[in-house]
C-alpha positions as a LaTeX table, in Angstrom:
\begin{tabular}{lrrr}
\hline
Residue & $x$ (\AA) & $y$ (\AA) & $z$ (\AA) \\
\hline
Unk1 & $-36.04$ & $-25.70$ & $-10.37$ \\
Unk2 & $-33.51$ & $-23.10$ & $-11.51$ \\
Unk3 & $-29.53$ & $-24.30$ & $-10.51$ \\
Unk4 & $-30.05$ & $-20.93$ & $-8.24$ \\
Unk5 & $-32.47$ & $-22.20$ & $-6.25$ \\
Unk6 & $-31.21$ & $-25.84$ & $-5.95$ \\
Unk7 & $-28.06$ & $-24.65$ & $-4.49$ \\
Unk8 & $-29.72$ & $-22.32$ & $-2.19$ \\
Unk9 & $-31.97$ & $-25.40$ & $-1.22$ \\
Unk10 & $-28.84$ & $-27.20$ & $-0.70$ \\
Unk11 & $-27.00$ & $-24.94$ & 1.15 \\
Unk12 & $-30.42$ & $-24.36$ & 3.85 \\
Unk13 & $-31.18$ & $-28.14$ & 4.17 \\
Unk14 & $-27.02$ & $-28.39$ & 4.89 \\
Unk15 & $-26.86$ & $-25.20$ & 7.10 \\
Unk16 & $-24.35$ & $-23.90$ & 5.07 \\
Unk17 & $-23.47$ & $-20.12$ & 3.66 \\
Unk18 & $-22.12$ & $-19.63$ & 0.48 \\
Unk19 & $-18.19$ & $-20.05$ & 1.29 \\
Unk20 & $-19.01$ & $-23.37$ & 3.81 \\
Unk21 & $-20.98$ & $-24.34$ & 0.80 \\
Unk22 & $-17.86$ & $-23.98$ & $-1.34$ \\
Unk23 & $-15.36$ & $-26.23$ & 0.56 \\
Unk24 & $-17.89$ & $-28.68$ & 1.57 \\
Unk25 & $-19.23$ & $-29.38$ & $-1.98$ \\
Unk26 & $-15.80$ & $-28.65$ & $-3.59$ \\
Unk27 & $-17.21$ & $-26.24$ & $-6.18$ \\
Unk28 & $-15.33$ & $-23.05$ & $-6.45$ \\
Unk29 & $-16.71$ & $-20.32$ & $-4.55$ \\
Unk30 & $-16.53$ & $-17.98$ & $-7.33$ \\
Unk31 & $-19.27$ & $-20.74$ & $-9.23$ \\
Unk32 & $-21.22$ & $-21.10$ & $-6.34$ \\
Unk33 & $-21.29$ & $-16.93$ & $-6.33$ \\
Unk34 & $-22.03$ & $-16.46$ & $-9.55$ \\
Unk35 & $-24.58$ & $-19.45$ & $-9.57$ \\
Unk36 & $-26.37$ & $-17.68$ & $-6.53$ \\
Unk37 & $-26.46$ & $-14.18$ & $-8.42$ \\
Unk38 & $-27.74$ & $-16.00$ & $-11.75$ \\
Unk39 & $-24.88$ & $-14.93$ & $-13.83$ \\
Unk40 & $-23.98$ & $-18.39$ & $-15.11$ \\
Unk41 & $-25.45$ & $-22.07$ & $-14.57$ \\
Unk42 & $-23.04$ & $-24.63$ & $-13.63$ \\
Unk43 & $-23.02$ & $-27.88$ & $-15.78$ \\
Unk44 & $-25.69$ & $-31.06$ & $-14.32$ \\
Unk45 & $-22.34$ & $-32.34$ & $-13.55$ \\
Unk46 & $-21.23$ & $-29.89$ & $-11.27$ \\
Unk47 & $-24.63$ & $-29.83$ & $-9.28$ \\
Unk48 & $-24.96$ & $-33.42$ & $-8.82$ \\
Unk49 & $-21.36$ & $-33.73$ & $-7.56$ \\
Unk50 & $-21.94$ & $-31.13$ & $-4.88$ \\
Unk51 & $-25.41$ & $-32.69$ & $-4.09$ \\
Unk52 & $-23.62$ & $-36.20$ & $-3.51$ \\
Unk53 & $-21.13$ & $-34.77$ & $-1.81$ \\
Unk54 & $-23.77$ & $-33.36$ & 0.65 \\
Unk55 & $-25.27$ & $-36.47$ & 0.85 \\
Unk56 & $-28.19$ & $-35.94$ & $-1.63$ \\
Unk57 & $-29.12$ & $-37.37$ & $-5.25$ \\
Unk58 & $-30.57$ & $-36.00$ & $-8.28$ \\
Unk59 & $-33.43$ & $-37.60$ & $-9.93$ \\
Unk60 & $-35.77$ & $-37.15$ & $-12.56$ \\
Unk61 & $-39.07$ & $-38.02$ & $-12.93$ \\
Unk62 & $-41.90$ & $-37.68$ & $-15.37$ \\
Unk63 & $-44.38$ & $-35.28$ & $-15.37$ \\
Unk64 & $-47.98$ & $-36.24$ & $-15.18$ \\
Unk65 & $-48.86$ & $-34.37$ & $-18.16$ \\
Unk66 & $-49.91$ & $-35.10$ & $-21.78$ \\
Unk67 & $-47.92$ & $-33.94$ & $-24.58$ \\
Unk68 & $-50.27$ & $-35.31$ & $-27.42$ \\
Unk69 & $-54.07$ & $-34.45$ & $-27.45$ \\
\hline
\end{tabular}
């Protein structure tokens, strides 16, 4: 998942737009903009803060899929 889509998944399971987005998650609205309009990707720092603060949490988990034949 592209940081484009995460925030836009964020912002529809929070009800938010993109400036109620902004204060709520404390990222600057010009980031969340430019993150919506894939100009630039905000650091895994900056996402997972605004997911907390949202109440959510990143995680990753392995693929089911084999690297070596």
């Amino acid at each position: 998942m592209q940081a484009d889509e995460l925030l836009r998944e964020l912002m529809k399971n929070a009800g938010l737009n993109a400036a109620d987005f902004s204060r709520a998650s404390n990222m600057a609205e010009s980031v969340v903009s430019r993150t919506l309009s894939g100009k630039t990707v905000p650091t895994l720092n900056k996402v997972d803060a605004a997911a907390r603060t949202l109440g959510y949490e990143l995680t990753l988990s392995p693929w089911s899929v084999r690297l070596f034949a």
